[in-house]
C-alpha positions as a Python dict, from the first residue, in 0.01 Angstrom:
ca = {
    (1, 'X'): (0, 0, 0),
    (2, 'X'): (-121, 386, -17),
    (3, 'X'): (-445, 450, -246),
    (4, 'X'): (-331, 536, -552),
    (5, 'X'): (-462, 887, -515),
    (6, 'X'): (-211, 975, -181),
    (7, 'X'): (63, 838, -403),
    (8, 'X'): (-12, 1058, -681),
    (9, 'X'): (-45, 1351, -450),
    (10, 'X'): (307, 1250, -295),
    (11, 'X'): (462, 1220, -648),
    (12, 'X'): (313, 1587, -727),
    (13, 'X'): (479, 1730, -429),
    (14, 'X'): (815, 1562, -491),
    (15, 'X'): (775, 1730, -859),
    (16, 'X'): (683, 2045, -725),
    (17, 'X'): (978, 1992, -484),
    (18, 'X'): (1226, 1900, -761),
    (19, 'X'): (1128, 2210, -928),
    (20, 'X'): (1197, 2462, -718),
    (21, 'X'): (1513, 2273, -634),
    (22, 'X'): (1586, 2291, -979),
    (23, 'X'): (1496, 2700, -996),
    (24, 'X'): (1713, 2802, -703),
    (25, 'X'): (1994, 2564, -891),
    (26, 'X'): (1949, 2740, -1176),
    (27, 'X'): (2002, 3049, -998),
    (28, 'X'): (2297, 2987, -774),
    (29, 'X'): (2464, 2810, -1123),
    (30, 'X'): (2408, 3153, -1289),
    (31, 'X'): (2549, 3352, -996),
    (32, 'X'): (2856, 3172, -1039),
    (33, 'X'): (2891, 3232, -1355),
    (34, 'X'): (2851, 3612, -1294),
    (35, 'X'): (3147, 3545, -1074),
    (36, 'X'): (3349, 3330, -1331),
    (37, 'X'): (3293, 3626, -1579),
    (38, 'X'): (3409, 3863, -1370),
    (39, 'X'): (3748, 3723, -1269),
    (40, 'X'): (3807, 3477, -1552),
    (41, 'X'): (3604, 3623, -1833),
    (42, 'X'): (3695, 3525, -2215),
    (43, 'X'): (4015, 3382, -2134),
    (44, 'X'): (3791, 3027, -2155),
    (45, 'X'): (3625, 2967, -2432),
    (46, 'X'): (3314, 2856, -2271),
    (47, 'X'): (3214, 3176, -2085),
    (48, 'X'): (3280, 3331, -2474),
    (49, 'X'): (3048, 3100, -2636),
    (50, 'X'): (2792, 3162, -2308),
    (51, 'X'): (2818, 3533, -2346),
    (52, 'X'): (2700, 3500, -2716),
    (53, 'X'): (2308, 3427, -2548),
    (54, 'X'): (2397, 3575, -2200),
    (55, 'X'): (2080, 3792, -2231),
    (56, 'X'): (1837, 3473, -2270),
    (57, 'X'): (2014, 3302, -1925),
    (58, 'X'): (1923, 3629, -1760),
    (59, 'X'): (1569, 3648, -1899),
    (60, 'X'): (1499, 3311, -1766),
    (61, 'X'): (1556, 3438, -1422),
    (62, 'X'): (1352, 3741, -1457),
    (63, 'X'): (1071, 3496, -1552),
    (64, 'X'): (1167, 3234, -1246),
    (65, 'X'): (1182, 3541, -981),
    (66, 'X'): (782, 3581, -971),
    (67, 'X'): (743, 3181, -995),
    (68, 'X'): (952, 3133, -672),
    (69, 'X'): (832, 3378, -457),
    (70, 'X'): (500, 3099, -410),
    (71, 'X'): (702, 2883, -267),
    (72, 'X'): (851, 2826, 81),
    (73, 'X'): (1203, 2976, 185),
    (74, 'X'): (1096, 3277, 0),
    (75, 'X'): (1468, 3434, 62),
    (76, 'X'): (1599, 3224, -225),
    (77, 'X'): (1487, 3394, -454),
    (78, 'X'): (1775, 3632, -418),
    (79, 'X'): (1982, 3371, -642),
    (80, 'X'): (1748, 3433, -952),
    (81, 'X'): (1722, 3827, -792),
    (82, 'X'): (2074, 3893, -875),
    (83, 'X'): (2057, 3799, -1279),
    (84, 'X'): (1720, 3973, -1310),
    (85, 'X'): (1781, 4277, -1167),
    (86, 'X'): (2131, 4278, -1372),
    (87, 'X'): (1892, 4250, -1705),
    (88, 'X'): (1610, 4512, -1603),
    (89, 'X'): (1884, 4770, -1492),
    (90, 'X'): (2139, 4764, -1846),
    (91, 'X'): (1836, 4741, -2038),
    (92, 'X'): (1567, 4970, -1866),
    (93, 'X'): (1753, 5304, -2010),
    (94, 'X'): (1675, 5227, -2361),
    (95, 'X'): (1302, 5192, -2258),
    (96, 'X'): (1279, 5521, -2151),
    (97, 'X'): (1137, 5813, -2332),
    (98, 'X'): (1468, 5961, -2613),
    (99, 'X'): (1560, 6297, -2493),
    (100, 'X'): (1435, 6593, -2720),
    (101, 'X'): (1643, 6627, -3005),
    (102, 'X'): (1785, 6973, -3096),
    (103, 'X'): (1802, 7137, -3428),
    (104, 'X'): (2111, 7067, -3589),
    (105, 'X'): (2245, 7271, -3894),
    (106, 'X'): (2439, 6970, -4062),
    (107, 'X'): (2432, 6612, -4007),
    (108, 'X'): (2553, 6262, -4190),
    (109, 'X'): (2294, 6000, -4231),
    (110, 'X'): (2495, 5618, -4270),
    (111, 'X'): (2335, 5338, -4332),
    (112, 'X'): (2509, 4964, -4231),
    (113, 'X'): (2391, 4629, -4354),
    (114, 'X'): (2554, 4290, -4357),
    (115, 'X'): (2324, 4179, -4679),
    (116, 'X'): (2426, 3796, -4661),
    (117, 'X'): (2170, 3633, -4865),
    (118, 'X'): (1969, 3955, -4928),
    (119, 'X'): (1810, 4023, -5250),
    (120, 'X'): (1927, 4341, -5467),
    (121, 'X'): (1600, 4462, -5476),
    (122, 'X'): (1518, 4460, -5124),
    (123, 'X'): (1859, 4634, -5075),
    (124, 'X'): (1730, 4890, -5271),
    (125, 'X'): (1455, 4947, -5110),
    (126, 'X'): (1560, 4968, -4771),
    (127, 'X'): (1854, 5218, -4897),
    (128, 'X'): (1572, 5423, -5118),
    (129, 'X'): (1357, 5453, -4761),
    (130, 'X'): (1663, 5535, -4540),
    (131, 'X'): (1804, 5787, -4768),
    (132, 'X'): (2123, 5757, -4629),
    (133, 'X'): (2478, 5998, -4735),
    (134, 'X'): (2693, 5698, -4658),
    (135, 'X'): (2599, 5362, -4751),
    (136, 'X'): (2780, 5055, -4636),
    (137, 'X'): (2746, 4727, -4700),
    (138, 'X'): (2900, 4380, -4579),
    (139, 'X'): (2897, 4022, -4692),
    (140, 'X'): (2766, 4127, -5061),
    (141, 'X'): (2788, 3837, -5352),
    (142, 'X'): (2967, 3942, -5652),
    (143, 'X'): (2577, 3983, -5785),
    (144, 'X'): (2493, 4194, -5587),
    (145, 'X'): (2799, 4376, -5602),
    (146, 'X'): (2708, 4462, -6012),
    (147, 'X'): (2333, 4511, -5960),
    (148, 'X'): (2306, 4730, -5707),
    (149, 'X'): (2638, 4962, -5823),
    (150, 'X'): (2420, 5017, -6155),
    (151, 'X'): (2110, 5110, -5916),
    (152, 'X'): (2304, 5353, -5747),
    (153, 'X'): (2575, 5509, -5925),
    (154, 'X'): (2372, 5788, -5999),
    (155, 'X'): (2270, 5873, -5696),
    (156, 'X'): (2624, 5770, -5504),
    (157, 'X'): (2863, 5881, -5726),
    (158, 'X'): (3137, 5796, -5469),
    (159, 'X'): (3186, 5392, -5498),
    (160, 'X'): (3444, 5163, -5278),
    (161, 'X'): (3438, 4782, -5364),
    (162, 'X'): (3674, 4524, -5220),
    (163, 'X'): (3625, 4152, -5285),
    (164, 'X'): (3724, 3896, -5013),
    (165, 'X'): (3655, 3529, -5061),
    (166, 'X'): (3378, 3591, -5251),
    (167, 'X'): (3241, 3862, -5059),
    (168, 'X'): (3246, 4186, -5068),
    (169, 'X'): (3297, 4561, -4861),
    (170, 'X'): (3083, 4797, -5044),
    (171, 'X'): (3031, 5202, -4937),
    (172, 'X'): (2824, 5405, -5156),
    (173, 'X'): (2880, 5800, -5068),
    (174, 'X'): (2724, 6128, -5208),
    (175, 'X'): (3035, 6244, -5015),
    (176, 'X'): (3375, 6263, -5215),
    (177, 'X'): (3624, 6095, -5062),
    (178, 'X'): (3914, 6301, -4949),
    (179, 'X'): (4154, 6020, -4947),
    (180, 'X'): (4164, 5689, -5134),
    (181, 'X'): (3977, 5393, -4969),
    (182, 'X'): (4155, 5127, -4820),
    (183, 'X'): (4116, 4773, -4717),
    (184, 'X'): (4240, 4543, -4444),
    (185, 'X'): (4107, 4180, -4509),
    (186, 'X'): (4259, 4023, -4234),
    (187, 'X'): (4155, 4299, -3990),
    (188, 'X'): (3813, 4278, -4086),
    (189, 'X'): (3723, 4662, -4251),
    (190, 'X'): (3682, 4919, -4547),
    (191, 'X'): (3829, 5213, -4454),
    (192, 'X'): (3719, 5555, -4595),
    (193, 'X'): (3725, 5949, -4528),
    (194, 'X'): (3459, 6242, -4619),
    (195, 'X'): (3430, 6582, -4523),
    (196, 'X'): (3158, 6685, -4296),
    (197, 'X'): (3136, 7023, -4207),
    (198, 'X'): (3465, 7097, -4349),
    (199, 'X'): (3665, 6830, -4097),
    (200, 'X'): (3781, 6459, -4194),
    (201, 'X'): (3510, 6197, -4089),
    (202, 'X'): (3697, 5841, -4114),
    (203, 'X'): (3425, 5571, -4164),
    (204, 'X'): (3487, 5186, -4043),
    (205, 'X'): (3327, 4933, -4262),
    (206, 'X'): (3346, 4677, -4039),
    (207, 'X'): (3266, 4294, -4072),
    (208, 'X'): (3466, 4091, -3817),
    (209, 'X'): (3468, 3733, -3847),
    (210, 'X'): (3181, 3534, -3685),
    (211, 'X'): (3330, 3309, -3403),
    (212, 'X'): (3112, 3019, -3505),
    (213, 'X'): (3260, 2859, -3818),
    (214, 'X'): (3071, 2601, -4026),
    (215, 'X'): (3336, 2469, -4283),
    (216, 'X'): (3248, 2258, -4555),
    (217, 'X'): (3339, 1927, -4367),
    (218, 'X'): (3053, 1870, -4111),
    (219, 'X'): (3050, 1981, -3768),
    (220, 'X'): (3037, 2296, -3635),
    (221, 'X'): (3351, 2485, -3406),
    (222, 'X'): (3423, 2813, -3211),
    (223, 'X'): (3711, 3064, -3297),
    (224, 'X'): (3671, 3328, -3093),
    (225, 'X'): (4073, 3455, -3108),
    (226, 'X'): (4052, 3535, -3472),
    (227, 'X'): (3720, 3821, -3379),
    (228, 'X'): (3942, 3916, -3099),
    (229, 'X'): (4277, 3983, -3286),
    (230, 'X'): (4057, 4151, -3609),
    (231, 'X'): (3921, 4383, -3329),
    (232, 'X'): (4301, 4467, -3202),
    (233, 'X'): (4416, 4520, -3545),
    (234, 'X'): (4064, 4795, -3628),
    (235, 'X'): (4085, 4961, -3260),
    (236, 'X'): (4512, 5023, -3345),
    (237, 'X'): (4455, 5192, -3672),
    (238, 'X'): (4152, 5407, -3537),
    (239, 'X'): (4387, 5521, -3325),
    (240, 'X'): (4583, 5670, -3598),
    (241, 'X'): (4359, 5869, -3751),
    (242, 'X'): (4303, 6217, -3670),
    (243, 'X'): (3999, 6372, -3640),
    (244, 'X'): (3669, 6211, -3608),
    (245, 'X'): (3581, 5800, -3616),
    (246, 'X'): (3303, 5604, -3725),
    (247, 'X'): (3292, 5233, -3682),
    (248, 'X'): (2996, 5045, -3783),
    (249, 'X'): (2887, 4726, -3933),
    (250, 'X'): (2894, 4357, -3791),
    (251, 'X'): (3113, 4303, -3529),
    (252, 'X'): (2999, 3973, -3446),
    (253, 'X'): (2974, 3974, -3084),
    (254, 'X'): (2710, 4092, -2834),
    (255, 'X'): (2707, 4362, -2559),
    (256, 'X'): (2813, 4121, -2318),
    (257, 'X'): (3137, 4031, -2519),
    (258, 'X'): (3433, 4097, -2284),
    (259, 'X'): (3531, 4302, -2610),
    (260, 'X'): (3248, 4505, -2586),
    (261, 'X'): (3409, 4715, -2323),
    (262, 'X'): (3743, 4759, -2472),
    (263, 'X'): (3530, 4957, -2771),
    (264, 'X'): (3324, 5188, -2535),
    (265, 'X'): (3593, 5248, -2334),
    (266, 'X'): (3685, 5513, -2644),
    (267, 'X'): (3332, 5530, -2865),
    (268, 'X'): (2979, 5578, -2777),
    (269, 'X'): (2753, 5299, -2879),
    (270, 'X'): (2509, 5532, -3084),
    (271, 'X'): (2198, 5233, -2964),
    (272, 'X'): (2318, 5299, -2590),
    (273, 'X'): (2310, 5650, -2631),
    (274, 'X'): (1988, 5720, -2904),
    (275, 'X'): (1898, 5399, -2939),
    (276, 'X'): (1542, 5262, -2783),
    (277, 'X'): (1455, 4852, -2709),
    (278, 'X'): (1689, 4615, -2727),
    (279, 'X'): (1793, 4672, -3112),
    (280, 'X'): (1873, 4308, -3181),
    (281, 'X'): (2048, 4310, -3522),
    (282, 'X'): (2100, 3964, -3566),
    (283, 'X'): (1762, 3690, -3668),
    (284, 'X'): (1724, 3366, -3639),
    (285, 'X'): (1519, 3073, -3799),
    (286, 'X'): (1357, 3376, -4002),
    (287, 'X'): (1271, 3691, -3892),
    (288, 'X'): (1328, 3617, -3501),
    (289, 'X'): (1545, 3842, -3319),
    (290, 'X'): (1801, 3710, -3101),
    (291, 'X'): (2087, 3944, -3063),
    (292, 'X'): (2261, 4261, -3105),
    (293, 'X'): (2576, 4202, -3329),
    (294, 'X'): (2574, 4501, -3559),
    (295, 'X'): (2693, 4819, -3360),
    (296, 'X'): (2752, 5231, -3434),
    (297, 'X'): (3047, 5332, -3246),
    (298, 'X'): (3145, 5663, -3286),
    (299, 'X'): (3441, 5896, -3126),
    (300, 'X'): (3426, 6192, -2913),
    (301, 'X'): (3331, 6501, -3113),
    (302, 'X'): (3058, 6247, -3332),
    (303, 'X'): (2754, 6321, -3143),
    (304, 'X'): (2468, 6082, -3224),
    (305, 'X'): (2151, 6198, -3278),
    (306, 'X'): (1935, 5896, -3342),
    (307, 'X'): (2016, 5538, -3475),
    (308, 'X'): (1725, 5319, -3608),
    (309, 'X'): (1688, 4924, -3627),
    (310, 'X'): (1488, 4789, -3865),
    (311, 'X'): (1200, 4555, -3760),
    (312, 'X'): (1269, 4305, -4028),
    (313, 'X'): (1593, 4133, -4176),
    (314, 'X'): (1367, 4058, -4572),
    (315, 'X'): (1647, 3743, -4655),
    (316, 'X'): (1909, 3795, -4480),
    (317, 'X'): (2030, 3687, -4130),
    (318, 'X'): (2070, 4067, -4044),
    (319, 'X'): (1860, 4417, -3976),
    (320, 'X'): (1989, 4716, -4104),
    (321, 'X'): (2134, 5013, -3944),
    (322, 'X'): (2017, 5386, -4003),
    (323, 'X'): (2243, 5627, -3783),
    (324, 'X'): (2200, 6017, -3788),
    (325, 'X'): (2534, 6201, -3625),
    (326, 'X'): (2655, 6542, -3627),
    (327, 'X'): (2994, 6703, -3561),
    (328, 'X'): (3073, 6886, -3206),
}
């Protein structure tokens, strides 16, 4: 019988041997997914709900890449090389130093929040700090809804309220609007049009449906059609419109969303292009960031000039949006 010391030295090296087993696992299981993305994407639900914390798989091999390389067969590391380098290059650009900004005659300042459980006067405040032209709203309570339309009439004369289940659009504008607002439930917007600079500027309020439902019955399940079909239905009737397009709000789904492409393929994501960090909209268990949800896309001729995330959600499960754009 080995001394009990040998034993637990040849029990430490089968851990440590089981571990980096277990790292280069994790790594080749995460290159395959890559793959599985790539030529299968959405179309299974399980590489949907996977995309939703994509980000955090990736960190975990930027953080195993500097553990491995102790170990022997140094080479595979190149399975936890591939995820990391994939994070550090689509994030690294919005780590840089922003551009200078020119001097712009006219701009429009908007303002998106999905207030949830948010408190009126919290709402107020981050609206009376951000000083926005266009203020829209998403997921408001009928409360809300009255309080904060009698703490800014006077400043927004310009109001657009429509109630869903309870909830409710809301746009505040110093802007008139040149046409009447309009409403798509099922599609998942508010639609409204200002004049900027003499031209039509047709805002998105967007809030499209959250692919994890809770319904009243316990359990939790995953509808990710219904985001996908709301996003067909918004991207159509943008396409309609002449002139200049804003969407923004919560889109409910993250940057690595096979849908994500589909909207940059004809907007610029005002974070990519003005943004700086990762600008994770969406908290959890608090005030912990864990994802980007809410988005500014705008259309050709809508240059953005900055877009700012706030560092706190203050009650609900959200950050606001402050976007600065001005007209080609």
């Amino acid at each position: 019988m080995l001394p009990w010391r040998v034993n637990m030295r040849l029990w430490l090296h089968r851990l440590l041997q089981f571990s980096i087993f277990a790292l280069d696992m994790y790594g080749v299981a995460l290159v395959l997914l890559l793959v599985l993305r790539g030529v299968i994407g959405e179309r299974w639900p399980v590489i949907a709900l996977i995309n939703l914390f994509l980000h955090f798989l990736l960190a975990t091999s930027l953080i195993i890449v500097p553990l491995r390389l102790f170990a022997r067969r140094r080479w595979l590391v190149i399975f936890n090389l591939i995820p990391a380098l994939l994070l550090v290059v689509y994030y690294a650009p919005n780590f840089l130093p922003p551009s200078a900004r020119a001097a712009e005659d006219t701009s429009i300042r908007v303002f998106s929040y999905n207030v949830s459980g948010g408190i009126a006067d919290v709402i107020e405040s981050f609206v009376d700090e951000a000083d926005p032209d266009v203020v829209l709203l998403q997921d408001v309570n009928p409360g809300n809804v009255i309080r904060l339309n009698d703490a800014f009439k006077s400043r927004y004369p310009f109001v657009a309220i429509n109630m869903r289940d309870l909830r409710a659009w809301v746009t505040f504008s110093r802007l008139p609007f040149v046409e009447p607002p309009y409403r798509d439930g099922d599609a998942g917007y508010q639609r409204l049009t200002v004049e900027v600079e003499g031209q039509p500027l047709t805002i998105y309020n967007v809030h499209l449906r959250s692919p994890i439902r809770q319904p009243r019955r316990r359990g939790i399940y995953f509808n990710f059609d219904a985001r996908g079909a709301q996003l067909g239905l918004l991207r159509a009737a943008a396409a309609q419109r002449s002139g200049d397009v804003l969407l923004m709000g919560d889109f409910n789904l993250t940057e690595w969303s096979d849908l994500y492409p589909r909207i940059v393929a004809g907007y610029v994501d005002a974070h990519r292009a003005r943004g700086w960090g990762f600008g994770f909209t969406r908290d959890a268990m608090g005030e912990i960031p864990i994802a980007r949800i809410d988005y500014a896309f705008s259309s050709a001729n809508l240059r953005p000039l900055s877009i700012r995330t706030w560092n706190y959600s203050a009650g609900s499960d959200h950050r606001p949006l402050l976007a600065e754009f001005v007209l080609n």
